[in-house]
N, C-alpha and C positions, 0 to 999 in steps of 0.2 A: 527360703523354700527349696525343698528339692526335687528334681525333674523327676519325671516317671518312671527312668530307668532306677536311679536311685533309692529311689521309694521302695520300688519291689528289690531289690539290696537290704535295705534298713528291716524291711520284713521280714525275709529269708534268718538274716542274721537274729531276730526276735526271735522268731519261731523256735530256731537254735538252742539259743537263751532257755524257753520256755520247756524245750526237751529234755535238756540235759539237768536243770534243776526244780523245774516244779511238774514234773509232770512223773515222777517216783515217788517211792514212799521216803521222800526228806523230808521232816514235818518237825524235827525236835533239833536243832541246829543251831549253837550261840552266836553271839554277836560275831569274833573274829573268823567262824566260820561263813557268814552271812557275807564278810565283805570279801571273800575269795570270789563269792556270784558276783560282788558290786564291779570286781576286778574286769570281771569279763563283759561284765555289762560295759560301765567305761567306755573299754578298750573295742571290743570284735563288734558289740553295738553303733555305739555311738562314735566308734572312730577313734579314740582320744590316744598318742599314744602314750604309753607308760611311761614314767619317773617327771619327766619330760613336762607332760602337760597335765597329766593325773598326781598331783602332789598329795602324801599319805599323811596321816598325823602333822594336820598342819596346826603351829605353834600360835593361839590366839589369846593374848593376856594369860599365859601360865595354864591355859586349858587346850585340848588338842580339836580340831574339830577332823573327824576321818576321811575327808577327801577335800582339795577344792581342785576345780578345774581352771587351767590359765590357758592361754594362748596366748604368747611371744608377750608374754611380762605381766597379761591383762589377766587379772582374774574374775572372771564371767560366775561362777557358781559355785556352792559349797554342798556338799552331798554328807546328811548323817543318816549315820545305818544305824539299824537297830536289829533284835536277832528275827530269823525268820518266824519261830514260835509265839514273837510277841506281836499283838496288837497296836499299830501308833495311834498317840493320844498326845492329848494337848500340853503333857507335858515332856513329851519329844520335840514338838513343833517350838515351845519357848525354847528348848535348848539352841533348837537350828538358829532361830530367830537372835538370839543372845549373840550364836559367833558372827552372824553375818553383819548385829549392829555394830559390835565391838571391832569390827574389822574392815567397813566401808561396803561387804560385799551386796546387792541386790538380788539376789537369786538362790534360794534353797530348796535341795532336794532329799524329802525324809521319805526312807526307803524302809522297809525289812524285809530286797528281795523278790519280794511277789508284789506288794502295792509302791507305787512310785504318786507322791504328791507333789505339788512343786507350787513352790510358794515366792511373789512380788512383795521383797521387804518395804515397807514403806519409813520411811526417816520422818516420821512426827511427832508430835509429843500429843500421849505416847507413843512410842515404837511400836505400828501395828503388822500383820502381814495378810495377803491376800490371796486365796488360792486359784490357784490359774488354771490348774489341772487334777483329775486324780486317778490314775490308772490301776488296775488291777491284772496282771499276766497269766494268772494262773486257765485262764479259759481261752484254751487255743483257739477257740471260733471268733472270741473278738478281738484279737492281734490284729486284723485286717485294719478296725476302726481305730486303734489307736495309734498308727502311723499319721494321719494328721497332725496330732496334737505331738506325737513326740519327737518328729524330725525336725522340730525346732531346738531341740538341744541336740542335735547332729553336730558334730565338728565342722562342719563346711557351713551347719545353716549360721551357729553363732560365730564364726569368723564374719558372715556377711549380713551381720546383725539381725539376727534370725531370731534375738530373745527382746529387743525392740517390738517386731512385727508383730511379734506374742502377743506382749505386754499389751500394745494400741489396737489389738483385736479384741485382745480379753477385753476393756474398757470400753470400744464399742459396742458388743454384745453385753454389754452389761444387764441386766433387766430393768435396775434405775435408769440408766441411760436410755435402753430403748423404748421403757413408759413413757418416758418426758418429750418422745415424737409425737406419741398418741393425742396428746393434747396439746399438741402443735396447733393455730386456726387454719391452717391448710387444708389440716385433715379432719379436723372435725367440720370444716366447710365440705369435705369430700362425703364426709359418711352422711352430713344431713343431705344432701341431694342424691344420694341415692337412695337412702332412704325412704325422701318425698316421690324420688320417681317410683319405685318401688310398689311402696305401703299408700301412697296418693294422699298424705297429712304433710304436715309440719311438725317440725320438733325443734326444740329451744337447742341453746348451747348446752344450758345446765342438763337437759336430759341424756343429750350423747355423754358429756362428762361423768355423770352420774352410772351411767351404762360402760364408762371405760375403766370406773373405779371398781368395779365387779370384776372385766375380764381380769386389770390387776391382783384383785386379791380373791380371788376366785379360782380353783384348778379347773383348767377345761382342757377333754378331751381331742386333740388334733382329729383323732380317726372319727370323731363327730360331728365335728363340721362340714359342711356342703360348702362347697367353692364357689363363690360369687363369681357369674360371667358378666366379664366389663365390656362394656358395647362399647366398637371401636368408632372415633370419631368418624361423620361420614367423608369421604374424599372430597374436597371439591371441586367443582365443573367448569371447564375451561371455558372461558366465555368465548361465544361463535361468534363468527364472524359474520355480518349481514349484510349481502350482497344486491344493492338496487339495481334489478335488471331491467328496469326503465330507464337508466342512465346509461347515454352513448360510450360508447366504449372508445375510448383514446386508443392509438396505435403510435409507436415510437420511430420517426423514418430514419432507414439509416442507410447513407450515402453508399453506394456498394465502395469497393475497394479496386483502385486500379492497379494492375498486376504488367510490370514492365518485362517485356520480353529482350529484352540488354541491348535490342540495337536503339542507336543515334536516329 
């Protein structure tokens, strides 16, 4: 992750990015013209420097894939571009997928330029992949939101395993993932007593369950919901102390103290 100062850095430099090639009339642009953007994207973006750690036409089983990125030997990602004019589709995404299985890498990034997708190879049978991300640059207004998600492939965040943190975020936000809490007994213990305090009935397990297989597959509105106010436990009361004022009151003596004035 990168601190705040950075962050507004990795912007500034987008921003850049997004001036100097999508925000003209470049609209009809082929592939090795598309990877002069990837160049700078790389490098003034995301840090990487040239030759160095951006490797070009790298050689994978007799086919080239157009970038991968390494850091001190390790190769973290592989980047194919496609031209700006073209649309990516799923048979861009097999290609990415192909070099990255045929060559151990986990991490592809299929570009043409304006959309940046980034895809977690996964090594199964079959070889599937999972997308992690998918950006679009072309709208300067939402450069802001996608520093989040893209300063993880910064040079400083994947030297400090920045495509890890990704990876086990992406997984936890999963929406599989996060259903399978719903119907946690925790929490469907939680929703039927509010609901009993609430609505003043009872309700089975199977009807919360039933009620959470709806939110599931059901779209609902965020800006529709009313925020349930969770009443906070009350504090509890120090227990007083109870003092018998019928009971004589002890008094502790204590011997004065003799104080020698130094003579004999």
């Amino acid at each position: 992750m990168l601190n705040t100062t950075k962050q507004t850095k990795l912007l500034v430099a987008l921003k850049l990015y997004n001036k100097k090639f999508l925000c003209g009339n470049i609209a009809e642009l082929d592939e090795s013209g598309t990877r002069l953007m990837i160049n700078t994207f790389l490098t003034d973006v995301l840090g990487y420097a040239p030759i160095e750690e951006v490797k070009t036409e790298y050689m994978i089983r007799g086919t080239y894939a157009d970038y991968v990125i390494q850091l001190k030997g390790i190769r973290y990602f592989l980047v194919e571009v496609k031209a700006l004019s073209l649309s990516l589709s799923d048979k861009h995404l097999r290609q990415a997928i192909n070099y990255g299985a045929n060559e151990g890498i986990e991490w592809a990034l299929l570009t043409n330029g304006k959309q940046f997708d980034l895809y977690r190879i996964l090594f199964e049978k079959p070889i599937e992949a999972h997308r992690v991300f998918s950006m679009d640059f072309c709208e300067s207004a939402n450069l802001k939101n996608c520093i989040e998600q893209l300063q993880y492939l910064h040079k400083e965040s994947v030297a400090n395993k920045g495509l890890d943190q990704l990876w086990n975020k992406s997984l936890a936000l999963d929406p599989k993932n996060v259903a399978s809490f719903l119907y946690a007994p925790t929490v469907i213990n939680y929703i039927k007593k509010n609901l009993r305090d609430k609505y003043k009935s009872k309700f089975s397990d199977e009807e919360i369950e039933s009620s959470i297989n709806r939110i599931v597959h059901e779209e609902i509105k965020v800006e529709d919901l009313k925020p349930i106010k969770v009443r906070k436990p009350a504090a509890k009361k120090k227990p007083s102390v109870k003092v018998d004022i019928d009971e004589p009151v002890k008094f502790l003596h204590v011997e004065p103290e003799v104080v020698q004035n130094g003579t004999e």
